[in-house]
N, C-alpha and C positions, 0 to 999 in steps of 0.2 A: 606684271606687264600684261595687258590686255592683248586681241588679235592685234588690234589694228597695227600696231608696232610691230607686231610677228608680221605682216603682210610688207609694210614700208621696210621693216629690217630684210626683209628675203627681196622684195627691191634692191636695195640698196647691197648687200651682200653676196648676190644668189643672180639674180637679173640681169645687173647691169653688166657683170664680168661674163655671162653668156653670148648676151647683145655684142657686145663688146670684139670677141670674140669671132661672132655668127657675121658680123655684117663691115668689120673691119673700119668701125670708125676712128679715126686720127684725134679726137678731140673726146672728152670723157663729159661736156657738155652737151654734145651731142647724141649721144643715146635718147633714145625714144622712151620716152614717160605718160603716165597720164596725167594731163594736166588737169583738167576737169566733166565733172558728169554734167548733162543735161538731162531733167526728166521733166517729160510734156504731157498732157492730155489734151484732147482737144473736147471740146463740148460743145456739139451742134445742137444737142436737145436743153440747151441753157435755155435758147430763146422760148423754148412752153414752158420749162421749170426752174427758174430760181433756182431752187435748194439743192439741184444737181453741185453748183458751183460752192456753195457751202459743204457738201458731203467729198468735193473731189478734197478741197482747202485740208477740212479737218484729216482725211487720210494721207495725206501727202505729208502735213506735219508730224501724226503719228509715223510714218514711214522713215522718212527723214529724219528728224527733229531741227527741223530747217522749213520756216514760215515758205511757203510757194508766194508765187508775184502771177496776181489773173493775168493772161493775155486779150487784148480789147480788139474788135475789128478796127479796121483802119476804114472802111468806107462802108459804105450801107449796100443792100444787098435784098430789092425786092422780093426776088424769086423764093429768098429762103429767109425772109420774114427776119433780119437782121439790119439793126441800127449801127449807125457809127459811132464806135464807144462804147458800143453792150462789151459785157465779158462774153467769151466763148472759150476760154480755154483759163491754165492753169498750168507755169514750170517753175521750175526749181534749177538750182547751177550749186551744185557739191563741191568743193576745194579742199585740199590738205587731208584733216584728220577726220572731218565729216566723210568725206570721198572714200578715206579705208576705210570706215565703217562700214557707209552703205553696199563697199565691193565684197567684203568678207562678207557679212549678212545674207547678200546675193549668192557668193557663189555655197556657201556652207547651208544655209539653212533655206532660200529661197527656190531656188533652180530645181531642188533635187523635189520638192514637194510639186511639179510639176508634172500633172497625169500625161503617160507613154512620152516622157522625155527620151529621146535620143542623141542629145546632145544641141550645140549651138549652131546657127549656119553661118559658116565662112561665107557665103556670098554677100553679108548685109554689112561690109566695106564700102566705102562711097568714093575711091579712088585717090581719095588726100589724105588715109590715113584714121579715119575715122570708123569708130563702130558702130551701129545703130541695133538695139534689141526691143523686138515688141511683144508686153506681156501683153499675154490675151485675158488674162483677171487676176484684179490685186488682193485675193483671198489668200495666194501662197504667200504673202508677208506675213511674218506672225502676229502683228501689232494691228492688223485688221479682222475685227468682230467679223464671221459670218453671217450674224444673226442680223447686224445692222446694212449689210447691202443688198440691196431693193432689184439692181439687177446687174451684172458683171462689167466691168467697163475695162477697157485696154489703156495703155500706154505706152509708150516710147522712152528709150534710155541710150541717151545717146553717151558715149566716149569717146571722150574728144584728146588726142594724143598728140604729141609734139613734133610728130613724124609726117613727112607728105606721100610715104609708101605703105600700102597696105600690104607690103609681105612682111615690116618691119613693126608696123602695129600686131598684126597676128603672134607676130612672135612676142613681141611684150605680153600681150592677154595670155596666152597659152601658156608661156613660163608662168606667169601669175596665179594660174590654175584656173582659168575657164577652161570649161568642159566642151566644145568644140569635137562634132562630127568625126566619124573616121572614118572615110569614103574618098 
């Protein structure tokens, strides 16, 4: 048995009967899950270089193992030397057994390789239930070369849960084993 089944099994096991429990739902459909990740980057400096968009592609693949889909402006945009239809950006949408992957991965081998981590911030809740986390560089994945990035770039991870409270998502992530603040 790999994690990922040790993650979905302590879901399904461990989680739901806490949830369960914690927040007094009548229906066992109703427990709050993660349904799916989003991860984004955006790439302003696409418009001078090209191969930004090639180097975000190839890392997100390696990260994943799930092709990203560019994101295209929707109109043009003088000021900042963007056409309608350029790429500027690059996400990806994680479901199922990809999803426990990339969360175990996250929380076991990614997070902690994060210089003076002190944990996650509960405030990056968006009031429906949702999480949002931004790396500030994709060097703590393992599966991304040092040697090969030219200069650190962020991204966005968003978790998207099935819930529209964000004390009841918190609680699913935390049982899950995010590392979350203690203040």
């Amino acid at each position: 048995m790999s994690k990922v089944y040790n993650l979905k099994k302590k879901y399904e096991n461990e989680v739901k009967k806490d949830l369960l429990k914690k927040f007094d739902h009548l229906n066992v459909m109703s427990i709050p899950k993660i349904e799916k990740i989003v991860i984004n980057r955006g790439l302003g400096e696409a418009v001078s270089n090209s191969k930004v968009v090639e180097l975000t592609i190839d890392q997100f693949l390696r990260i994943t193992g799930q092709k990203p889909v560019p994101t295209k402006s929707k109109k043009s945009i003088s000021n900042f030397k963007v056409r309608e239809g350029q790429v500027i950006g690059c996400k990806i949408t994680l479901r199922s057994k990809k999803m426990y992957d990339f969360i175990t991965k996250l929380i076991n081998i990614s997070i902690p390789k994060i210089r003076d981590f002190r944990g996650l911030p509960k405030k990056s809740f968006d009031g429906r239930g949702n999480y949002t986390l931004g790396i500030k560089e994709e060097s703590i994945f393992p599966e991304i070369n040092v040697d090969n990035i030219d200069k650190p770039r962020g991204f966005d991870i968003c978790f998207i849960t099935s819930t529209d409270k964000d004390e009841e998502a918190y609680a699913l992530l935390e049982l899950l084993g995010f590392p979350f603040r203690k203040n």
